[in-house]
N, C-alpha and C positions, 0 to 999 in steps of 0.2 A: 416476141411481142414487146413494143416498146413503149412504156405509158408515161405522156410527160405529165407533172410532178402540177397536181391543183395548187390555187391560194393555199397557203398557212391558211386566214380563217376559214377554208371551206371542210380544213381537217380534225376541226376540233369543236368535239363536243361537250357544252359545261351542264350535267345533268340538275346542277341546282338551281336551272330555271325550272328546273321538273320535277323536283322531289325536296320537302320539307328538309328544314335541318336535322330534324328528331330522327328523319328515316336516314340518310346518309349516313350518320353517326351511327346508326344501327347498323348497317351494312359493311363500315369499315373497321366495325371491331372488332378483333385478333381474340383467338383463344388458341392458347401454348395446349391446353389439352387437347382441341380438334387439330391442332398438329401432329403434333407425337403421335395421337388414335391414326391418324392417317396412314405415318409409317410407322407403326405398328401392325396397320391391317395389311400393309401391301406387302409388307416382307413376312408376314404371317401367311397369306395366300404362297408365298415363292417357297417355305420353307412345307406346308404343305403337299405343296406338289412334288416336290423330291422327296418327300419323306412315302406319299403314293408310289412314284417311280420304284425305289427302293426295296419297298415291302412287296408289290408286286408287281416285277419288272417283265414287262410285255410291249410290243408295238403300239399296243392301244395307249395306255398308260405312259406309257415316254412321249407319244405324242402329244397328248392329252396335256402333260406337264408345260412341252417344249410351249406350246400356243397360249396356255396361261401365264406362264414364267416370263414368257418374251411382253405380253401384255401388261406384266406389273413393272416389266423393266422399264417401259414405255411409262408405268405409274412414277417409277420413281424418276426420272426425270420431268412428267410434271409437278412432282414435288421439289424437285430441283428448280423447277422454274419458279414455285408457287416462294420458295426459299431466295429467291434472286429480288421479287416483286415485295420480300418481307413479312410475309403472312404467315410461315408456320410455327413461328412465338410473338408475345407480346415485347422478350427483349431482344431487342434482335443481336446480339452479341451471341447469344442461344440460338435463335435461328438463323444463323450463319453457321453454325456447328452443325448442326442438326442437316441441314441441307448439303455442305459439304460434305461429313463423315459418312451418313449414312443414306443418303440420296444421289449426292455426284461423282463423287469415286469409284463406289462401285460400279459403274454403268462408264468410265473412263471419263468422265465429266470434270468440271469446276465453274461453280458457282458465280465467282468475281468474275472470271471473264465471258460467261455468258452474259451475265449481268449489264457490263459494257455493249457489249454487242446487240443483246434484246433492246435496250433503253433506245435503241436508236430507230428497231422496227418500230416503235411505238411511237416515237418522235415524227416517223416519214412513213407510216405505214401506208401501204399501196403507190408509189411515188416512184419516180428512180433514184430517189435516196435510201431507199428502203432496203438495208441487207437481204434481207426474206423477198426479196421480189421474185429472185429467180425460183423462186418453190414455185409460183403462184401464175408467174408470165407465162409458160409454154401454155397455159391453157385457156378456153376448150383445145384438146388433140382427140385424136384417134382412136377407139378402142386397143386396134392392136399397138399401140405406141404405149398406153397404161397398161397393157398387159404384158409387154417386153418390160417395163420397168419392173412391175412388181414381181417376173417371173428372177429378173437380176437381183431384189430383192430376197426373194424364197431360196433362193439357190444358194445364196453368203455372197455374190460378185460386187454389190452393194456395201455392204458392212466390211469386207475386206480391204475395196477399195479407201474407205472413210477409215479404217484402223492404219491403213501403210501411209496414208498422207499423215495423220495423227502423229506415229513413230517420226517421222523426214521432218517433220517441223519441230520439233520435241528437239532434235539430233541437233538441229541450227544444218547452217551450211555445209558442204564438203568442203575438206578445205583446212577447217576448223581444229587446231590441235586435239588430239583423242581425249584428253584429260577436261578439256576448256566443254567440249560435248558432252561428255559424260555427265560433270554439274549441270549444264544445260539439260539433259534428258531429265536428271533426277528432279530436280525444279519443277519439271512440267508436267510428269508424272509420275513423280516418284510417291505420293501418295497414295493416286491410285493404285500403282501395281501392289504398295502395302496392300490394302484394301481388300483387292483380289488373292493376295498370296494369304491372306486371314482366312477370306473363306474358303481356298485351298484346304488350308491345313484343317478349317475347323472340320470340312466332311475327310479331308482322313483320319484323321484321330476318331470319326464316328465309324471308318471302315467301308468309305463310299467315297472317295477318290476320283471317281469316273463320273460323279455326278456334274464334277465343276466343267469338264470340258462339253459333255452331253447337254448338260441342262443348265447352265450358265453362259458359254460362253457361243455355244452355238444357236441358241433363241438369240443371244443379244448381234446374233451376226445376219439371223433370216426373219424369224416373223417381226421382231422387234423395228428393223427399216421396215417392214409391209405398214404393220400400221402406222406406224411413223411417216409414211407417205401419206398414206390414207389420211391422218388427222390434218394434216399440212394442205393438204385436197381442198377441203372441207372449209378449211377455216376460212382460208384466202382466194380461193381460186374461182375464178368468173364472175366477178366481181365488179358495177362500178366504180372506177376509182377517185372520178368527183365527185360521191358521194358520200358528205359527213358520215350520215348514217348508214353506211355499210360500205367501211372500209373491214369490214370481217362479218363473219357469217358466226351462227348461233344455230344448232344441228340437235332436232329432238332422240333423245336417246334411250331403247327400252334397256330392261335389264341384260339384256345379252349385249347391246351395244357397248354398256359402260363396262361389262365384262370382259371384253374382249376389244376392244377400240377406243373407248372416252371413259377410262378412269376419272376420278378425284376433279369431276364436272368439269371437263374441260372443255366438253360440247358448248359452254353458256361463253363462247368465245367473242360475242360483238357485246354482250354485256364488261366483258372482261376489258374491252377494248376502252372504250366508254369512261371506266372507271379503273385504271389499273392497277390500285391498292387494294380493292375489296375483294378479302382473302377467297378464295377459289371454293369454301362452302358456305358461303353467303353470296355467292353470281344466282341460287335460284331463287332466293331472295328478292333480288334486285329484277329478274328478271318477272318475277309475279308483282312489284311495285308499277316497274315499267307498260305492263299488262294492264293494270287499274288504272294508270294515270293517260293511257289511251297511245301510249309512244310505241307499241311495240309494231304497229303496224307499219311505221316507218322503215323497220329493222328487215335487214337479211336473214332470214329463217326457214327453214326445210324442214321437210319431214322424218330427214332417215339420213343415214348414209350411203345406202345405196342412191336418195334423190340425187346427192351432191355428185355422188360419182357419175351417173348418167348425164349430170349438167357435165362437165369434167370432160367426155368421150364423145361429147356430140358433136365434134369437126365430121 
């Protein structure tokens, strides 16, 4: 699907025609401690769950792990994101750390250059300038066309795929003296595999070894692209795209969804849009001002995640 690119002004929403100064300023202001708390909760959840697997390792229990585990990994890259937009400290020299060491690396990430790249969906979101288009174009499609994806997903043919293009761009060209690629690979990822070789060793030195490749590295290869699709669904997909007000959608979440699908409020996604400094636990905030001030009716908003997906599969 090909959607040509509205007015600049039909894409931009200035909410301070709608919201006091006193609320704004309440909305966009940063606390370094609901940062940190954040990833602290989510790699508390990951360590958790291997420490379950561990103590009593069964089918039930490994799965049980892999589907939470994959889901926080899912968290911490939206704390990577929330760390790219400047919201997980007040200074951000700090949350630039914070979001790199302990958010983007481990999940094979970085920060700065997502950073470049997001700024620009937000700039052209829904547009053909929009990097993120192709998330969002193929659909509505087919049930069975979402269910070969996500089964490519569950399977790792997904995540494998996205780790060997990762590697090949890393490497630079063929071609390229061994030495000249090698700095090039370490540059590009040489932090992360630090990162990863830490938590390596830290579960051998604990005597669980097997946990990095079971419940780390194989969540971040299948459930982790499932919902990863799913939230990508959700957000963007079926969509007007001349539409100020719902160039993204906003997806109500109970506590199994954020469990398992919409970590660290990511559901509150057209508020996000709207305003995209106001750190990611202050969007329900924004999104109950929105609600008083009479704007939310305007908004792209579902009930579930299953709503979104059935929009999503009804070609």
């Amino acid at each position: 699907m090909t959607r040509a690119a509205p007015p600049a002004e039909l894409r931009r929403i200035n909410l301070h025609h709608h919201l006091t100064r006193e609320q704004i300023l309440a909305v966009r202001k940063r606390s370094t401690l609901r940062g940190i708390g954040m990833i602290l909760h989510c790699w508390g959840a990951i360590v958790a769950m291997m420490a379950l697997a561990a103590l009593w390792p069964n089918p039930l229990t490994i799965l049980l792990a892999i589907i939470v585990i994959g889901s926080r990994q899912l968290g911490l890259a939206i704390l990577l994101h929330e760390g790219a937009h400047g919201g997980l400290a007040a200074n951000q020299k700090l949350n630039l750390w914070l979001s790199q060491w302990l958010c983007a690396y481990p999940v094979f990430g970085d920060t700065l250059s997502y950073r470049h790249y997001h700024m620009q969906h937000h700039a052209h979101a829904q547009t053909t300038q929009d990097p993120d288009i192709v998330l969002s174009a193929p659909f509505p499609t087919t049930r069975a066309s979402i269910r070969r994806k996500l089964v490519r997903d569950l399977t790792g043919q997904t995540g494998f795929k996205q780790r060997r293009a990762q590697i090949a761009a890393a490497l630079g060209r063929p071609g390229t003296p061994f030495v000249t690629r090698l700095w090039m690979f370490a540059g590009s990822m040489g932090r992360q595999l630090f990162m990863n070789l830490l938590l390596l060793g830290i579960l051998t030195a604990a005597g669980h070894w097997w946990l990095y490749p079971l419940l780390w590295i194989l969540p971040l290869l299948t459930w982790y692209q499932a919902v990863t699709r799913i939230r990508n669904i959700a957000e963007h997909a079926v969509l007007p795209h001349a539409d100020p007000w719902r160039v993204a959608r906003t997806t109500r979440a109970g506590w199994i969804a954020r469990t398992f699908l919409a970590p660290y409020y990511v559901n509150y996604h057209a508020e996000h849009h709207f305003m995209l400094y106001v750190p990611c636990y202050r969007l329900k905030t924004l999104h109950r001002l929105l609600v008083d001030n009479g704007i939310v009716d305007r908004m792209e908003i579902q009930p579930g995640y299953r709503a979104t997906m059935r929009m999503a599969a009804s070609a």
